[in-house]
C-alpha positions as CSV (number, residue, x, y, z in Angstrom):
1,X,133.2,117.3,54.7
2,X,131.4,115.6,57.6
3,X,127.9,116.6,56.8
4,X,128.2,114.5,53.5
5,X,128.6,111.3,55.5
6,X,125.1,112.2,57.6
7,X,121.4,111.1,55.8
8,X,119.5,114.0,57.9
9,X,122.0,116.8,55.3
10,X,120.0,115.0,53.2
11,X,116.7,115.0,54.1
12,X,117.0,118.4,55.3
13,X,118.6,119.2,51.7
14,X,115.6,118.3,50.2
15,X,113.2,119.5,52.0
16,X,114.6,123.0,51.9
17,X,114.5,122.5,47.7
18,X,111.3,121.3,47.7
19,X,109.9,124.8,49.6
20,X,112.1,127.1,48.6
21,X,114.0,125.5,45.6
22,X,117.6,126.0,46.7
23,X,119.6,122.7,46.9
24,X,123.2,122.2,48.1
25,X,123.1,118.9,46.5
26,X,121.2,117.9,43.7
27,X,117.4,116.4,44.3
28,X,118.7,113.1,42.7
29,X,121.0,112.9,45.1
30,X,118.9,113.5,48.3
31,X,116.9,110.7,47.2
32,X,119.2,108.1,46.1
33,X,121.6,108.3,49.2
34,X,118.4,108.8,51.7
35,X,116.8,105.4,49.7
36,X,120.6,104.1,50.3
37,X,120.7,104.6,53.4
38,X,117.1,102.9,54.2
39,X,117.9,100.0,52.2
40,X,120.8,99.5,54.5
41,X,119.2,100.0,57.2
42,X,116.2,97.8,56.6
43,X,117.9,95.0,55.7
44,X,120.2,95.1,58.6
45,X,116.9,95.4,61.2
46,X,115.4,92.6,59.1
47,X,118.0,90.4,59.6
48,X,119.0,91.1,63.5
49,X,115.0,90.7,64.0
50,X,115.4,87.4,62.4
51,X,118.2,86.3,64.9
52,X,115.9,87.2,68.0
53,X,115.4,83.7,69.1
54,X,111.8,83.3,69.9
């Protein structure tokens, strides 16, 4: 399924569990591929910032 490959399913997912409490995934799960996802991302930003020759 493509929509498990894509951080806003998540986000979205739990959001939607937090008001209403339905999840498709579990709330665990929202939160550790969204905090995944953010660590990747960080540290990849970090780094190319730290290329930028000044």
């Amino acid at each position: 399924m493509i929509t498990c490959a894509d951080p806003l399913s998540y986000g979205v997912d739990g959001l939607r569990g937090v008001l209403i409490g339905t999840w498709q995934f579990s709330f665990a799960i929202d939160v550790g591929v969204l905090g995944i996802f953010a660590a990747v991302f960080l540290g990849t930003g970090a780094y190319m910032f730290s290329r930028i020759p000044l």
